[in-house]
Structures are given as structure tokens and as C-alpha cells.
C-alpha positions as CSV (number, residue, x, y, z in Angstrom):
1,X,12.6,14.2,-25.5
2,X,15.0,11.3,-26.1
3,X,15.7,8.7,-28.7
4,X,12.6,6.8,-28.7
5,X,13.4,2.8,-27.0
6,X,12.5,-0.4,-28.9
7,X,11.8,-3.1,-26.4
8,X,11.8,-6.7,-27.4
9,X,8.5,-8.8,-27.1
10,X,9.9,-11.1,-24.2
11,X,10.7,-7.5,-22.7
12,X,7.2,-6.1,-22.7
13,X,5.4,-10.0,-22.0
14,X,7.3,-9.8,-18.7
15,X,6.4,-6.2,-17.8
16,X,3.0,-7.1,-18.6
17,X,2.9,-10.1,-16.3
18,X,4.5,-8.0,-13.8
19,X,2.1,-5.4,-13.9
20,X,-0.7,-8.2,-13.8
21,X,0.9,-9.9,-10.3
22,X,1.8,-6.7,-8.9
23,X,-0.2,-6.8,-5.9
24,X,-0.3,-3.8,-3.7
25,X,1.9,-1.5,-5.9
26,X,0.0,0.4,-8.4
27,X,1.1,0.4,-12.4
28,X,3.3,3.6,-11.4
29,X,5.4,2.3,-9.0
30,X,6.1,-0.5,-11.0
31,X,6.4,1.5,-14.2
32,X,9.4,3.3,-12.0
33,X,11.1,0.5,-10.8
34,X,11.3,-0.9,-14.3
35,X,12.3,2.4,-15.8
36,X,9.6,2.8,-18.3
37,X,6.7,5.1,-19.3
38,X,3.0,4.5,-17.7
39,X,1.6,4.8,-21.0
40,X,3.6,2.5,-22.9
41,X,2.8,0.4,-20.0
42,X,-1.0,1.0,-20.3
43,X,-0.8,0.7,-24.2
44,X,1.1,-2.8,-23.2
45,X,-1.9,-3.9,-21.7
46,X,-4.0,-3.0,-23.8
47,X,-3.0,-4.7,-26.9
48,X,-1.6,-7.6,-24.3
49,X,-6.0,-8.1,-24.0
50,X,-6.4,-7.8,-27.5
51,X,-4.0,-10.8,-28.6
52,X,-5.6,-14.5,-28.4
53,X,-2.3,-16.0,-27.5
54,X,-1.6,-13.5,-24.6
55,X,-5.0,-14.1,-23.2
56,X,-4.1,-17.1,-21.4
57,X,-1.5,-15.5,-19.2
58,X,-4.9,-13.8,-17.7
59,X,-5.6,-17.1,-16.1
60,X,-2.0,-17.5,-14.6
61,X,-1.5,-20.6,-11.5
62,X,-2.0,-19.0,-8.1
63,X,0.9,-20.0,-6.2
64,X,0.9,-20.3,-2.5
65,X,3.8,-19.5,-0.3
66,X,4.5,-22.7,0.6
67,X,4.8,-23.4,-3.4
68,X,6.3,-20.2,-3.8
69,X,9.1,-21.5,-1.5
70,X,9.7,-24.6,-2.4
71,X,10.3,-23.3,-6.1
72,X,12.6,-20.6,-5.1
73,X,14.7,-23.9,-3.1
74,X,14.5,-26.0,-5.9
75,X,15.7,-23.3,-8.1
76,X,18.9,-22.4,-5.9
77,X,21.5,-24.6,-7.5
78,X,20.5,-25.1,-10.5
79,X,22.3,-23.3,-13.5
80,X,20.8,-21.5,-15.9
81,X,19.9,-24.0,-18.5
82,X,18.1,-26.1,-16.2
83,X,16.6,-23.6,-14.5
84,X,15.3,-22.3,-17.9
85,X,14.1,-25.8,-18.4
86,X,12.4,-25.8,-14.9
87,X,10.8,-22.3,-15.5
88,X,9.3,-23.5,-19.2
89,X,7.8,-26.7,-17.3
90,X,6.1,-25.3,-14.5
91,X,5.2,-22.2,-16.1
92,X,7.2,-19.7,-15.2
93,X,9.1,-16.4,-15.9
94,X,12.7,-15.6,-14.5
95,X,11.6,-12.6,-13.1
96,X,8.6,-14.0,-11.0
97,X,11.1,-16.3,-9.5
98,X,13.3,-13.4,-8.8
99,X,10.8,-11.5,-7.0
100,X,9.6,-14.1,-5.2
101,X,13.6,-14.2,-3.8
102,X,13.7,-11.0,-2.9
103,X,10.0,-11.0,-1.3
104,X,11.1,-13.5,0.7
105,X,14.4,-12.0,1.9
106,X,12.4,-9.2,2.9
107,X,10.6,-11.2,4.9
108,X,13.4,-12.5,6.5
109,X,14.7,-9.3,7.4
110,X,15.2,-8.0,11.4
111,X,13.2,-5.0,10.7
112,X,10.3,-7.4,9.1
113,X,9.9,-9.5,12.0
114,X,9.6,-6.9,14.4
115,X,6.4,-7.6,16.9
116,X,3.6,-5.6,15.8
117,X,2.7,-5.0,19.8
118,X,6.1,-3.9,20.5
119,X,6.4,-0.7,22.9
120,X,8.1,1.9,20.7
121,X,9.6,5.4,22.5
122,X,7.4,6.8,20.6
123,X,4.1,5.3,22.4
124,X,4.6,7.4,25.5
125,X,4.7,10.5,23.5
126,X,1.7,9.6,21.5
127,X,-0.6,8.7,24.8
128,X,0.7,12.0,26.2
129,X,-0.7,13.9,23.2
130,X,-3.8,12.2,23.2
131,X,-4.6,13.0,26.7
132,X,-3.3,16.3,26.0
133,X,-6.1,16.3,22.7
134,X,-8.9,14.9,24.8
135,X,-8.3,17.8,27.7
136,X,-8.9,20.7,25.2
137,X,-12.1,18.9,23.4
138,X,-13.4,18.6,26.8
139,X,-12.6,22.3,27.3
140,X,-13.8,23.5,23.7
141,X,-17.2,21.6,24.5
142,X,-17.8,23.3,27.4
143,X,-16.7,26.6,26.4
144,X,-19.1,26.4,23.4
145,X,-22.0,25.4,25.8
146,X,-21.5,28.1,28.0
147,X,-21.7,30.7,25.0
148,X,-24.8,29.1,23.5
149,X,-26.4,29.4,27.0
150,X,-25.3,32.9,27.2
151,X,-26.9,33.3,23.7
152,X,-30.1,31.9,24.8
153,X,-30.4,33.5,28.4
154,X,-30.1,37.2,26.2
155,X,-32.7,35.8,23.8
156,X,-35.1,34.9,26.1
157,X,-34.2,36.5,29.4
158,X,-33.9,39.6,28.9
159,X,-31.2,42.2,27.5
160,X,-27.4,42.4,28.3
161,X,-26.7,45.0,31.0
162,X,-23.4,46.2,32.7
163,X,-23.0,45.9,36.1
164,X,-20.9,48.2,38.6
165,X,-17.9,45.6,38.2
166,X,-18.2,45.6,34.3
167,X,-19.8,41.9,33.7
168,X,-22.0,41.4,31.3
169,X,-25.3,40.2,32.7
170,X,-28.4,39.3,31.3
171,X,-31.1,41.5,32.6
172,X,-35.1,40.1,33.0
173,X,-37.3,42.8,32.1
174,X,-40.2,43.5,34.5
175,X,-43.2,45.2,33.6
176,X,-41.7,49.0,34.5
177,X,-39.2,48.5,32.1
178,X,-41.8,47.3,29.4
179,X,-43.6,50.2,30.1
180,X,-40.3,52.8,30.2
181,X,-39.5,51.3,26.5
182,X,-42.7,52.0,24.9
């Protein structure tokens, strides 16, 4: 165990906030890429729910992407101090603008805007293997229904017999043979 961290308020606000718009990453993951605990984080938002002031932040602006964009343009050339200035007046943190940059350039990306109905070297394979899959279902269906027909012939047909090839047969009884087994 380490030397136990302090983190400043501003610090664990904007964790909390982070953890609030995280979308489809779960607390972990974003716990990870922030380098901090899961339980501190939980305790975070715990008491983050139990103070008035912080309660507001529950009811944070939904931005669209098209806002999302234009703020991330705006926000390009500013410097710091007016970009603090811009951030305090429309609501904002640094680090929601920041991953709104990156998110974006993700988007951007080659490997992003590669068409979802794309033929892949893999497709072949994968159509091979299902045919492949649907041949032995079709076999292991039939295989079981011959054995439960087998099953039911002995039960109700008679008794399995060899013959003079050895082949199991089902064999009818007759009334001799009743009589011979009594």
C-alpha cells in the first residue's frame, strides 16, 4: 500500500462529472483511465449527492453534436484565459471540451468511417463455417431421429435379435415365441 493521495476539490468535481457523462464506459474503465481507485470514485459520488451545491450539476445542459461542435470551433484559438472565460459562461469544464476533441477526432479517423456493409476477407470464411455448422445440425438431427426410432421399434416391436450378417434387428414376436417364453 502506497502513500495515501490528496486530491483537490476541482480534481474530484471533474471526475465526478466525468463519471456522470461517461456514456457507454462503465465507472471502471473510467476510474483506469484517470488513474484512481473505484471506491474513492464511488465514495465521490456519494457525498457528490449528499451536498446541496453539487446537486445541480445532476441536471447538467444536454449538448447536441452540432453544439458540441460548434464549441469545440469556437474554442480552437482562443488562449487560455478566454477560453476559461468561455467555459465559466456557457457552463463548462476543460475536460468536457477535451473529450469532446478527442471524440470527435475519433470520429474522424479512416478506421471510423469504414462502411459497416463492407466485404471483409473474413466474410468468405465465416459463410463457409456456417454452411459447414448447418451440414452437421442437419446430420446430428437425423442421426438422433433414427436412434429414437430404433428405441421405439425395440419397445414396441419386438426384441433386438442378430442376424447371420451381425445387424441388429428388431424382431416382432409371434404367438410361438410368446408361448416358447412362458
Amino acid at each position: 500500500m502506497g502513500p495515501r493521495q490528496s486530491f483537490s476539490v476541482d480534481f474530484r468535481s471533474a471526475i465526478v462529472t466525468k463519471i456522470l457523462n461517461r456514456g457507454e464506459q462503465t465507472i471502471e474503465e473510467v476510474c483506469a483511465r484517470e488513474g484512481i481507485g473505484h471506491s474513492t470514485a464511488y465514495k465521490w459520488l456519494r457525498n457528490h449527492a449528499n451536498v446541496g451545491v453539487m446537486k445541480k450539476n445532476h441536471k447538467l445542459k444536454k449538448w447536441t453534436a452540432e453544439q458540441k461542435l460548434n464549441s469545440i470551433i469556437e474554442t480552437a484559438a482562443m488562449n487560455e484565459s478566454d477560453l476559461g472565460e468561455y467555459l465559466r459562461r456557457v457552463g463548462l469544464h476543460s475536460h468536457q471540451l477535451s473529450e469532446w476533441r478527442e471524440d470527435t477526432l475519433k470520429g474522424l479517423s479512416p478506421i471510423a468511417r469504414k462502411h459497416p456493409f463492407q466485404k471483409d476477407d473474413r466474410d468468405g470464411k465465416i459463410k463457409e463455417l456456417e454452411r459447414e455448422l448447418l451440414r452437421k445440425d442437419r446430420a446430428l438431427a437425423e442421426a438422433s431421429a433414427l436412434l429414437i426410432l430404433q428405441k421405439k421399434s425395440t419397445l414396441f416391436g419386438g426384441t433386438k435379435t442378430r442376424t447371420k450378417n451381425d445387424s441388429w434387428r428388431p424382431r416382432r414376436y409371434s404367438a410361438t415365441c410368446r408361448r416358447n417364453r412362458s
